[in-house]
C-alpha positions in Angstrom: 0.0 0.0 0.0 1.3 3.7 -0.2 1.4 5.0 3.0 2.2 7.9 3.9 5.8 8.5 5.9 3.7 8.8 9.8 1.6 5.7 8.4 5.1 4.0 7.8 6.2 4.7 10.9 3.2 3.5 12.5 3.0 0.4 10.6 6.8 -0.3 11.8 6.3 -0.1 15.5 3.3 -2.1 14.9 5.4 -4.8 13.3 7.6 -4.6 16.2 5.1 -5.1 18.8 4.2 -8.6 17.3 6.9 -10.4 19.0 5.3 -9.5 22.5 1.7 -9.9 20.7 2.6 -13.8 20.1 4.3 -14.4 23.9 1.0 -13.3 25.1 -0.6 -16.6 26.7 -2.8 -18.6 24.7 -4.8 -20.6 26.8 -8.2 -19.7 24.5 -6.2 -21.6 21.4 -5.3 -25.1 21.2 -1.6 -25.2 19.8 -2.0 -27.2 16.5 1.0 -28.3 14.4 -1.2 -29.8 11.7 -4.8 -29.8 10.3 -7.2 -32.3 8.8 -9.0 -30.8 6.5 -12.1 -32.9 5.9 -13.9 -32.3 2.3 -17.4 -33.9 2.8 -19.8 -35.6 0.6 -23.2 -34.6 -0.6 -26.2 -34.3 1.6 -24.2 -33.8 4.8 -25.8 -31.3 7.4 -23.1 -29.5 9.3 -23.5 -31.4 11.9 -23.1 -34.8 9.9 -19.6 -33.5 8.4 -18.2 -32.3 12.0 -19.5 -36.0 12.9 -16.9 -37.4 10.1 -14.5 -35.0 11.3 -14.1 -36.4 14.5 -14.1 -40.3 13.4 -11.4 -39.5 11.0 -9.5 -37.2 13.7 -10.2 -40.4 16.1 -8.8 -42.9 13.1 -5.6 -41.6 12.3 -5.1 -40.7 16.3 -5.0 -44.4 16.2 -2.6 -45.0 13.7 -0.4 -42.7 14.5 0.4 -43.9 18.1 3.0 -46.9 17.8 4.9 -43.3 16.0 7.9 -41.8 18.0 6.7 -38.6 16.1 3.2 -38.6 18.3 4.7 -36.5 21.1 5.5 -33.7 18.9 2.2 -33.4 17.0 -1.2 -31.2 17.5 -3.7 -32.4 15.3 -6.8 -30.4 14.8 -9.8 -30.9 12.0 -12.0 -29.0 10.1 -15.1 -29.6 8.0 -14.3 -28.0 4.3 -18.2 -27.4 3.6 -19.6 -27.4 1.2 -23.8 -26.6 1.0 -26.0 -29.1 -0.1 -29.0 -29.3 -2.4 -31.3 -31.1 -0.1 -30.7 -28.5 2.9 -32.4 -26.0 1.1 -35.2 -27.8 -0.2 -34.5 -28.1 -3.9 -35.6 -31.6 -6.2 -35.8 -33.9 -2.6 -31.6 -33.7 -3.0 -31.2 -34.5 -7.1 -29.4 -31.5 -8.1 -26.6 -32.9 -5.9 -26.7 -35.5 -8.2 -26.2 -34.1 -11.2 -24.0 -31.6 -9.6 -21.6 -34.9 -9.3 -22.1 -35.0 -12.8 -20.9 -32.0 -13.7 -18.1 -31.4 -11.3 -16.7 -35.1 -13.2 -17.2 -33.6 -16.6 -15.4 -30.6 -15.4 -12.4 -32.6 -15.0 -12.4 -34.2 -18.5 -13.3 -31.2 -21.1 -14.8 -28.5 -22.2 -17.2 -30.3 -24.4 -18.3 -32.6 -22.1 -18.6 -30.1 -19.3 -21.9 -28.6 -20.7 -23.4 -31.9 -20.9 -25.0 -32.2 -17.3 -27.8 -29.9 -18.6 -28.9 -32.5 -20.2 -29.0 -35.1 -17.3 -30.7 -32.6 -16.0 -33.5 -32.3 -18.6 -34.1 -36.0 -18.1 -34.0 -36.1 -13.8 -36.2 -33.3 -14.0 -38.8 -35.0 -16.1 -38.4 -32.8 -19.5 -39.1 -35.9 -21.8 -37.5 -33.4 -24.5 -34.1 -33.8 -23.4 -34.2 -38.3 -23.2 -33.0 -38.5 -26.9 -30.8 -36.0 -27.2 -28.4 -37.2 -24.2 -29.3 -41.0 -25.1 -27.3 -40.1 -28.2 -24.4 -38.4 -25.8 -23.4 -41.2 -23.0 -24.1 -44.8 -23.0 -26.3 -46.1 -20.9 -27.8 -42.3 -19.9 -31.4 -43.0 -21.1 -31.7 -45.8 -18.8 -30.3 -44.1 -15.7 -32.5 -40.4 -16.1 -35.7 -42.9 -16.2 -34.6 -45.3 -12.9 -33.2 -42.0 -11.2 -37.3 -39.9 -12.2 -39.3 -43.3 -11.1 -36.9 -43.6 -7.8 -36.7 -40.0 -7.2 -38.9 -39.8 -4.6 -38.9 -43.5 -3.0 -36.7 -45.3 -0.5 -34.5 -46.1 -2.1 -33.5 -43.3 -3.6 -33.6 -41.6 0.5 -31.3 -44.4 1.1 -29.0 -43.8 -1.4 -28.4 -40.4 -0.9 -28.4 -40.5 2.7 -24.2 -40.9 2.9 -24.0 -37.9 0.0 -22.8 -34.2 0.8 -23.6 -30.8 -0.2 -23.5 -28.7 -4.2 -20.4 -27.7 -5.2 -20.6 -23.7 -5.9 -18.5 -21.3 -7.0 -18.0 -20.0 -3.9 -17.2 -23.3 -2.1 -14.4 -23.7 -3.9 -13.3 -20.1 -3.6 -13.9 -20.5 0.6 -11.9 -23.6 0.5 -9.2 -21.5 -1.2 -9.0 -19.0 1.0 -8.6 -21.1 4.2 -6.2 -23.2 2.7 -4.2 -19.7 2.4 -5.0 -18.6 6.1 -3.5 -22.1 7.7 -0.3 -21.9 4.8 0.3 -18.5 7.2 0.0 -19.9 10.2 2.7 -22.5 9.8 -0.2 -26.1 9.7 0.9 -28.8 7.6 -2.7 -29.7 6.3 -4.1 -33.3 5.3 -6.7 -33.1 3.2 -8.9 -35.9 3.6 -12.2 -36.3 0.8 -14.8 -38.7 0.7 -17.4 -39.0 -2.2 -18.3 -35.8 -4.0 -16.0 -34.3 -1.3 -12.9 -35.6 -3.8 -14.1 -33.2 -6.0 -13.6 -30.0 -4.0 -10.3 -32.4 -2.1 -8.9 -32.1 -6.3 -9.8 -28.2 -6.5 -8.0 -27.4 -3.0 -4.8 -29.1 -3.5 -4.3 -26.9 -6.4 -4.3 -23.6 -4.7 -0.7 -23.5 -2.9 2.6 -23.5 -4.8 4.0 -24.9 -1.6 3.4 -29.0 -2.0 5.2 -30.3 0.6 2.9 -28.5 3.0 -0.5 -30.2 1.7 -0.9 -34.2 1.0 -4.3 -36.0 0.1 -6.0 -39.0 0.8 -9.0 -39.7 -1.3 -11.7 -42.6 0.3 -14.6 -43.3 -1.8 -13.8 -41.0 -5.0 -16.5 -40.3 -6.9 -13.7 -38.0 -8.7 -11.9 -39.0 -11.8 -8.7 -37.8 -11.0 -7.1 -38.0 -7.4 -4.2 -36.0 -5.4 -3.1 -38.5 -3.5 -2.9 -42.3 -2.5 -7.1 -43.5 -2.8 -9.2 -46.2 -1.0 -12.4 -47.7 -2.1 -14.1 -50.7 -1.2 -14.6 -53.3 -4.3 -18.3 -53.9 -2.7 -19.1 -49.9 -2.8 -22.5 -50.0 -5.3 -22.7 -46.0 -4.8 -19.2 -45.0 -7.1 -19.8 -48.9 -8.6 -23.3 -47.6 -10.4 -21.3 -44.1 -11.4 -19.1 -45.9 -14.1 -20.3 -45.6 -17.2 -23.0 -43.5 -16.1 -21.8 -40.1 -15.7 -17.7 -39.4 -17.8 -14.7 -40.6 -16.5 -13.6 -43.8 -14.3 -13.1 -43.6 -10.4 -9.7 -44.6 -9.3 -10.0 -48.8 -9.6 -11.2 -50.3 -6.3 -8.2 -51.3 -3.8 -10.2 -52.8 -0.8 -13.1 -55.3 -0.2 -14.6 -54.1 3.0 -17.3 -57.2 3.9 -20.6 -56.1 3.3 -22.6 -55.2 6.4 -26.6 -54.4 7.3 -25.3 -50.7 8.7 -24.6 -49.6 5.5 -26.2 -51.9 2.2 -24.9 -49.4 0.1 -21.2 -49.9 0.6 -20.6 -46.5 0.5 -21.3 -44.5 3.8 -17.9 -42.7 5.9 -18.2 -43.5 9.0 -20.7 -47.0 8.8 -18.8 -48.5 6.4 -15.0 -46.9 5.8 -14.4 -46.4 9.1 -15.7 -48.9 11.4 -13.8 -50.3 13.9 -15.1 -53.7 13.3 -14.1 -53.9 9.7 -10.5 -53.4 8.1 -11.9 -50.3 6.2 -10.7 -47.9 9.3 -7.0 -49.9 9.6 -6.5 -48.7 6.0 -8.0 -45.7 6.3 -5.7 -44.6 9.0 -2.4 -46.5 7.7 -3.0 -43.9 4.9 -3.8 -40.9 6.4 -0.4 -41.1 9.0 1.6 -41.8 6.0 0.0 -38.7 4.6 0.6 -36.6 7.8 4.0 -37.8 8.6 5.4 -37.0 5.2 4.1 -32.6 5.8 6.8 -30.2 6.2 4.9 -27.7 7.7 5.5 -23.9 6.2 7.3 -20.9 8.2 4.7 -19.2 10.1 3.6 -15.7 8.6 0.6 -15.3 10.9 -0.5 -15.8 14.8 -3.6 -18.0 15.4 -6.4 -16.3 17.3 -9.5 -16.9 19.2 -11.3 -16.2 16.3 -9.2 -14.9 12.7 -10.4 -12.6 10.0 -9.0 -13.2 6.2 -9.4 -11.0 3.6 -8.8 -11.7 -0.2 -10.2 -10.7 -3.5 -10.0 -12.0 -7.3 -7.1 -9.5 -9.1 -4.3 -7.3 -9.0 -4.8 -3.7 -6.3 -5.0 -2.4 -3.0 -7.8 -3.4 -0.7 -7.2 -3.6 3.0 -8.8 -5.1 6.2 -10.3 -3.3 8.6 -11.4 -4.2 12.3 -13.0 -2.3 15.0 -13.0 -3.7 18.1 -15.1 -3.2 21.5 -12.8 -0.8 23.4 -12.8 1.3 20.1 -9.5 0.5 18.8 -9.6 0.8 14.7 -7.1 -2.3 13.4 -5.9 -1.7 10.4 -2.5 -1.2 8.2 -1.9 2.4 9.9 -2.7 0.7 13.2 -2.0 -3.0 13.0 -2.3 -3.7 17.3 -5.1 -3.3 19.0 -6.2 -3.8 21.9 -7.4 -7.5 21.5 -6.4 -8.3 18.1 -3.6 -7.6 15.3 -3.4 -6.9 11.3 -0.5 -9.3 10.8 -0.5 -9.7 7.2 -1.0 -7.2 4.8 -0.8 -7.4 1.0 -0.4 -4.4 -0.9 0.0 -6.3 -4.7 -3.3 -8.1 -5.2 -5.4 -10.9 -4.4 -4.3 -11.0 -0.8 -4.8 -12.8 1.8 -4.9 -10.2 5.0 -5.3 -11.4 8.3 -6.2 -10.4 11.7 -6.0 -12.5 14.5 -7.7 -12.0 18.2 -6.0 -12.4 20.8 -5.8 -16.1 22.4 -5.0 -14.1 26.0 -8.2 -14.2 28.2 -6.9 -11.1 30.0 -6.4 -9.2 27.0 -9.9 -10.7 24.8 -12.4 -8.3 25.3 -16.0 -9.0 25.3 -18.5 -7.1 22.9 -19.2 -7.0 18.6 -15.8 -6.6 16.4 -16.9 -5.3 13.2 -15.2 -6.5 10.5 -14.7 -4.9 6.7 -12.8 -3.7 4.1 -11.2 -0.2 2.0 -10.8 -0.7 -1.4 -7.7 1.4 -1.5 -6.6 1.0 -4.8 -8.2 -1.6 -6.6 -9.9 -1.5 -9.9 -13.6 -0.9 -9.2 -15.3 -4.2 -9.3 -13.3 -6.2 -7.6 -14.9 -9.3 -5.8 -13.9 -9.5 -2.3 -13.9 -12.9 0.1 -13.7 -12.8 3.8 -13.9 -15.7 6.3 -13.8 -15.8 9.8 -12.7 -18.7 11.5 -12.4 -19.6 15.2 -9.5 -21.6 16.9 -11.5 -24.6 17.7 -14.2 -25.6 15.1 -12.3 -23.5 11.8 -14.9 -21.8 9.5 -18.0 -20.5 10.7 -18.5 -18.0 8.3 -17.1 -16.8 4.5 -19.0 -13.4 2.9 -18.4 -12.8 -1.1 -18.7 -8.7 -1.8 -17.9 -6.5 -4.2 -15.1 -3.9 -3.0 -16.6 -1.1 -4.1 -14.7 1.6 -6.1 -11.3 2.7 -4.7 -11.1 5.5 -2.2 -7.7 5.7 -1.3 -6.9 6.9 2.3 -10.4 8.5 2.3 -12.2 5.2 2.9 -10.1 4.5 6.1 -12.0 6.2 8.0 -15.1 5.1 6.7 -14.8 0.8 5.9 -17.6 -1.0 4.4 -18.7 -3.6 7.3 -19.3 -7.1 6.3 -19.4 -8.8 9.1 -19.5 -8.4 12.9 -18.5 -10.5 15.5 -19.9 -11.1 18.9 -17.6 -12.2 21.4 -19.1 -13.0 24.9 -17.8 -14.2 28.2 -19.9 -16.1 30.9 -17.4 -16.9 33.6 -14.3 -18.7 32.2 -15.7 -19.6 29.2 -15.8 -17.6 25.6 -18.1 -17.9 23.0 -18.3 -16.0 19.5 -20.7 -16.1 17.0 -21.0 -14.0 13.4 -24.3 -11.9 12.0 
């Protein structure tokens, strides 16, 4: 950014004060080396995906112990979400079907990319649309007519009861931009994908130049293409019935997990991949250590907080991340510490990420609304804008897509558009935040 010479001066002192900022205490933050980053499948609630979270957090906790390395490791996970069809109502969960089908298309080529309107011509009953993709993919005609009669019945709620959430535009762009946020903070990250999950897994692993700092495992790909080592059961009928059906190949299968009445379809994370009663969960885990174990985690560029703030947008400029916190402290680049918090990144080419971490001190955290926004400073007018807040124990709880505005320069300092604020509250010894 161009500062002015008493902004420069500021922004100095403030970068000094960072080494006392981070010897503050941080009993409010667990200290995590690493991150599982957990890329769910469709139809998952929230709740569901935090619930696969934990079991794979629990499975390679397991396979990691015989490891000298255990002692020196800090595992955390987070859900990667991604919002499903069937949460908000729409087709009793098909468009997270055919969303499947077009995220695998997406993978092979343009031509076949635009293809999935079709499928969806036939799911959605428009007879119009049966010969024209009958002509397109083998086998299609028969599927859109089994997939309209079963839309509604039990065994299509069966079937899609293991599945996960719609891939958007801005899923993968959230993704992204936490990705970013842990590469600053120093986290070796596993990403970890089942199902339509893969999908998103594939689109992650791309973002960071830095390899060594990300690996993949992929269990029940429903994706063409993988990042890493794969596992899926020869008896899974869910990515079984996908050949031939939508384009592509899943990876071949590598495991026969023994069927069981928990889970008919084969398919299912937690029921079928990792129970403890099947070898499903050894393998699972044998991979994901392997995974972990290989991470060189990145030099740290950022401080974890009790709850972060990241900032990015989609092209070359100035925009910059403001904060204003309880006690009326205004973080920003001319002011980077605050009283609870600090700006300890800021990017003055483009794209970003800033980032603004609370403090992890319960005697410094103050209790009240932060508001959160942005200054275009000196971007081009139209710039898209992403920013995510994420807390030190459950990761993402909240990621805002706006446009920056036109620039204003130093002008808009003063005056920030406010995306977001957040309420921080204390009830004794224990702190809670929430985002509106």
């Amino acid at each position: 950014m161009n500062k002015t010479p008493r902004q420069f001066a500021r922004a100095l002192l403030a970068a000094a004060s960072l080494l006392a900022q981070g010897a503050w205490a941080t009993s409010l933050c667990p200290a995590h080396t690493h991150t599982l980053a957990f890329f769910n499948g469709v139809w998952n609630t929230p709740d569901a995906a935090a619930g696969g979270a934990r079991a794979l957090l629990a499975t390679l906790d397991e396979a990691l112990r015989p490891h000298p390395a255990r002692a020196t490791l800090a595992i955390g996970a987070e859900v990667f979400y991604n919002a499903s069809g069937l949460q908000r109502g729409r087709r009793q969960g098909i468009e997270d079907l055919v969303e499947v089908f077009a995220q695998r298309a997406a993978e092979l080529d343009d031509a076949v990319r635009q293809r999935w309107e079709l499928f969806w011509e036939i799911v959605d009953g428009r007879q119009n649309g049966w010969r024209r993709i009958a002509a397109v993919l083998p086998r299609a005609y028969d599927t859109a007519v089994a997939l309209t009669e079963a839309r509604n019945a039990r065994l299509l709620a069966q079937a899609t009861s293991f599945a996960a959430d719609p891939p958007t535009g801005i899923d993968y762009a959230a993704h992204r931009l936490r990705l970013r946020a842990l590469h600053a903070l120093g986290r070796g990250v596993l990403l970890v994908g089942h199902s339509q999950g893969n999908f998103f897994l594939n689109a992650a692993y791309r973002t960071l130049p830095d390899p060594a700092a990300l690996a993949a495992v992929h269990l029940a790909p429903a994706s063409a293409r993988t990042s890493g080592p794969h596992l899926l059961s020869g008896n899974d009928m869910v990515i079984a019935a996908l050949r031939g059906v939508v384009p592509g190949t899943p990876p071949p299968p590598n495991l026969w997990i023994p069927p069981s009445a928990r889970d008919a379809s084969g398919h299912q994370l937690i029921e079928t991949y990792l129970d403890a009663d099947r070898n499903g969960r050894s393998s699972a885990g044998t991979l994901m250590a392997d995974g972990l174990l290989a991470l060189k985690t990145p030099e740290p560029r950022a401080s974890p907080g009790y709850f972060t703030a990241t900032l990015a947008w989609d092209g070359e400029g100035d925009i910059d991340l403001h904060v204003m916190e309880p006690g009326g402290d205004h973080v920003h680049y001319g002011a980077r510490v605050g009283a609870s918090g600090t700006l300890d990144l800021d990017n003055t080419a483009g794209h970003g990420p800033e980032h603004y971490h609370a403090t992890c001190d319960p005697q410094r955290l103050q209790a009240g609304i932060f508001s959160v926004g942005l200054n275009n400073y000196a971007a081009p007018a139209g710039r898209q804008a992403m920013l995510q807040v994420a807390t030190a124990d459950h990761g993402v709880i909240r990621t805002v897509q706006v446009d920056a505005g036109p620039p204003r320069g130093e002008a808009g300092d003063t005056s920030p558009l406010i995306v977001l604020r957040v309420a921080v509250a204390r009830s004794g010894p224990a702190w809670t935040v929430s985002v509106h």
